[in-house]
N, C-alpha and C positions, 0 to 999 in steps of 0.2 A: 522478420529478422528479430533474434531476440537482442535485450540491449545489450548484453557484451557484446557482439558480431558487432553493434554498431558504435561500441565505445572504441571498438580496436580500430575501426575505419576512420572515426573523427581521429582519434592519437594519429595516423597515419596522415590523413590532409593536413593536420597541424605541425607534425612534422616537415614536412613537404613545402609547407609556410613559410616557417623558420629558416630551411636551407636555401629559397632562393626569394627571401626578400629584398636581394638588389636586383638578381637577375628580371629582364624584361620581355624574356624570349625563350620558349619552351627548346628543353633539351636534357635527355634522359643520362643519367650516373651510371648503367650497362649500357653493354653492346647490344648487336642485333642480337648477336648470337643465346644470349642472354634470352633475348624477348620469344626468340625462336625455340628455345629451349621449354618453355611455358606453354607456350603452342601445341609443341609436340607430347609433351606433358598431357594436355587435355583430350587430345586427340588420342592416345595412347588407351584411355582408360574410359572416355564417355562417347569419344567419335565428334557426335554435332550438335551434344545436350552441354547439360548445364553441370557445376560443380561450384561448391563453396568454400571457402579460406581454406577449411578444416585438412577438406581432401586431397585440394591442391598442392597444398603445404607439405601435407604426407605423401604424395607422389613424387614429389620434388627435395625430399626430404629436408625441409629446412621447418622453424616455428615457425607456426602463423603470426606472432606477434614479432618476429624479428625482424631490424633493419632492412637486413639483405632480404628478405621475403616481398618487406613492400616495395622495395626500390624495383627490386626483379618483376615485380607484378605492374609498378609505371611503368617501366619500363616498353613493355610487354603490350601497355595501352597506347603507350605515344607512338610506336614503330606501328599502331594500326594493326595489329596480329590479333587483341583480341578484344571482348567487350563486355564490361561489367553494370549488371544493372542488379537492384534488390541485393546486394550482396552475392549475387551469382556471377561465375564467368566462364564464356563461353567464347569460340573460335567468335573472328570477326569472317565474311567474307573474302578478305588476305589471309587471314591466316588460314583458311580452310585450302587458298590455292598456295602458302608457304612452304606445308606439310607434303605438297602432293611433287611428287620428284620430275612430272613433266611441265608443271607449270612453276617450280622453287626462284629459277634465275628472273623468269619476270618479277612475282611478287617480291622477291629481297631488293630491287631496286625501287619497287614503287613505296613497298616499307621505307626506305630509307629515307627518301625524299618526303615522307607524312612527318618527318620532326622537321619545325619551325626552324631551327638553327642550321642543320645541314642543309633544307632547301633553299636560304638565303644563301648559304657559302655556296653551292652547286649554282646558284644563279649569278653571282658575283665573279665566277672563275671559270665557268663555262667556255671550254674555247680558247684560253691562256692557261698559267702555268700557276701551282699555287707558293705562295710564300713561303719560307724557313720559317719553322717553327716558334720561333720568337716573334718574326711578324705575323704570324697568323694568329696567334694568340691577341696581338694589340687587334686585328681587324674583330676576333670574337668579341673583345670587350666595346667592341665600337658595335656591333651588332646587338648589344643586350645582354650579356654574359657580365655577371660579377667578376671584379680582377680577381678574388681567391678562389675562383671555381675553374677560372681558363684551363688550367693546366690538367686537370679531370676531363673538360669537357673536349679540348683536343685530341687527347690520347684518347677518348671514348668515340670520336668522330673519327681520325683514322683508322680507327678497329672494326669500326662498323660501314667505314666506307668501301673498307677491305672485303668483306663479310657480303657488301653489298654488288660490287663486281665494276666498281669505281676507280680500283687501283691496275685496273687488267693491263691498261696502257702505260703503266709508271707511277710511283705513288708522288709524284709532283704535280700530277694533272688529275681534275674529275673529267670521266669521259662516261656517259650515259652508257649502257652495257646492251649490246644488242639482243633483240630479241623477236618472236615471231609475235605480233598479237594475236589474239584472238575476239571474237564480236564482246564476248560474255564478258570480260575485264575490266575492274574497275579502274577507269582512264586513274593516269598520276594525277596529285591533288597539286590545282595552281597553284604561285604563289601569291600570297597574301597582298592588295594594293594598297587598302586604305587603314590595314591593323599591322604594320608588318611584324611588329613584336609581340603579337598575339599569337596564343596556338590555335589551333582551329578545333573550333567548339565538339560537335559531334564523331567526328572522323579520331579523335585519338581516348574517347571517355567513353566511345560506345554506347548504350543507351536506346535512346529512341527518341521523336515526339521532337517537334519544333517546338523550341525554346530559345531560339533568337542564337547569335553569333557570341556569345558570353565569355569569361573568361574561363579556363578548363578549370580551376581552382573551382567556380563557384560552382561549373555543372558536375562537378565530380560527388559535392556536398551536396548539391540537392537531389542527383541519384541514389545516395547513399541514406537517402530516408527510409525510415521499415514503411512494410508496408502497411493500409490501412487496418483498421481493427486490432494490431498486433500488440503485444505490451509491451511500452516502452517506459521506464524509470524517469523519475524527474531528475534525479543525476545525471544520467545521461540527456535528456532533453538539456540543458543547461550546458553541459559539455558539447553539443553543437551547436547551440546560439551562440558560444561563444567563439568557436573554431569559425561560426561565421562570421561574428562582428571583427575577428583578426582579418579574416579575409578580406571582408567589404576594407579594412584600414590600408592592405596593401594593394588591391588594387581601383581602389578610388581614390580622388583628390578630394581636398575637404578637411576640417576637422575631426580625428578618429577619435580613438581610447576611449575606446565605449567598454564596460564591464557589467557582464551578464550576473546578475546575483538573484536566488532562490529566495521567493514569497510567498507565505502560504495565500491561498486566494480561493476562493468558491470558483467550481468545477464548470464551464462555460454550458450552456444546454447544446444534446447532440444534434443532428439534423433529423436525426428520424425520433426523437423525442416529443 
């Protein structure tokens, strides 16, 4: 990965930082439809390979450096549609059955239920009726939601609960949306018992490789490393110590404000030196 590809991606987690430093509970700024939209996107143009910002961006016609590009592209990770490793992104195993028109109404409900926030409200209201808007918003803030994001993050749950086949019964109840299984399906992902305001680690950052149950923030940052041998800048080395040491600030306890600054230093010796 060269170092702009990965200056754009630190600006983007750091972004990402910034918008939900109260929030304590993953929950994506688009719809499904949104995320599904990326899916189909890849699929259109690589099938079941890989693609980069560059490509994506220009099949989807937005900039690679723009707001709505990354937000559309979290998006796209958190509903579990798809999975970005090295800078690459590729269909997840959801999103390969989102795309396919006899398996779409399963996978859009099990997408839906992989964001932290709606499968807490689906488990909270399951089976009763849900609240007027004004109190559903007080229960999102009681679930982890920042008070100046509720009103995004509700309107973005109803659209994607719609989208999801949640509202088939009335949009005052979630009702699980029937469907046939089959052996090959990735069962729905539990919900969470002992992290409840955690997103779940590999399931929405894609990836690979056991690396513990972490916060998606930090596995996002440490996927998002080039790969070995590759050139990477001390500018940009610096610009993700630091988008890390933000992150370790919000989600660790402890004293933070830690500030990353550039030393010149003799060159460490390689391993194969």
């Amino acid at each position: 990965m060269s170092g702009e590809n990965v200056a754009s991606v630190t600006d983007a987690i750091q972004d990402e930082v910034e918008s939900r430093q109260r929030s304590t509970i993953g929950f994506p700024y688009n719809n499904m439809g949104d995320a599904i939209e990326v899916a189909q996107a890849i699929h259109s143009h690589v099938g079941t390979g890989d693609c980069d910002d560059a490509q994506l961006s220009a099949w989807m016609d937005l900039s690679p450096k723009s707001s709505g590009y990354r937000t559309q592209i979290s998006a796209a990770r958190m509903f579990g549609v798809i999975e970005t490793s090295g800078g690459k992104h590729k269909l997840s195993p959801l999103g390969r059955m989102i795309i396919d028109p006899q398996r779409e109404r399963e996978a859009r409900c099990k997408s839906f239920l992989m964001v932290p926030l709606y499968n807490a409200i689906f488990e909270k209201y399951k089976g009763g009726v849900l609240p007027p808007s004004a109190a559903l918003e007080r229960d999102i803030v009681g679930l982890g939601v920042a008070e100046k994001q509720t009103g995004r993050a509700r309107q973005v749950f109803e659209r994607s609960a719609e989208q999801g086949g949640f509202f088939e019964n009335g949009r005052n109840r979630l009702v699980m949306p029937g469907f046939a299984a089959r052996e090959d399906s990735p069962p729905p992902p539990p919900p969470p018992e002992d992290q409840p305001n955690r997103d779940r680690g590999k399931g929405n950052n894609g990836g690979g490789g056991d690396i513990g149950d972490h916060d998606p923030l930090i596995l996002g940052l440490f996927r998002k490393l080039p790969e070995p041998e590759s050139d990477w800048s001390a500018k940009d080395r610096l610009k993700w110590l630091q988008t890390a040491a933000n992150i370790f600030d919000l989600v660790y306890k402890g004293e933070g404000g830690i500030v990353v600054s550039a030393a010149r230093a003799e060159r460490s010796p390689r391993h194969d030196e």
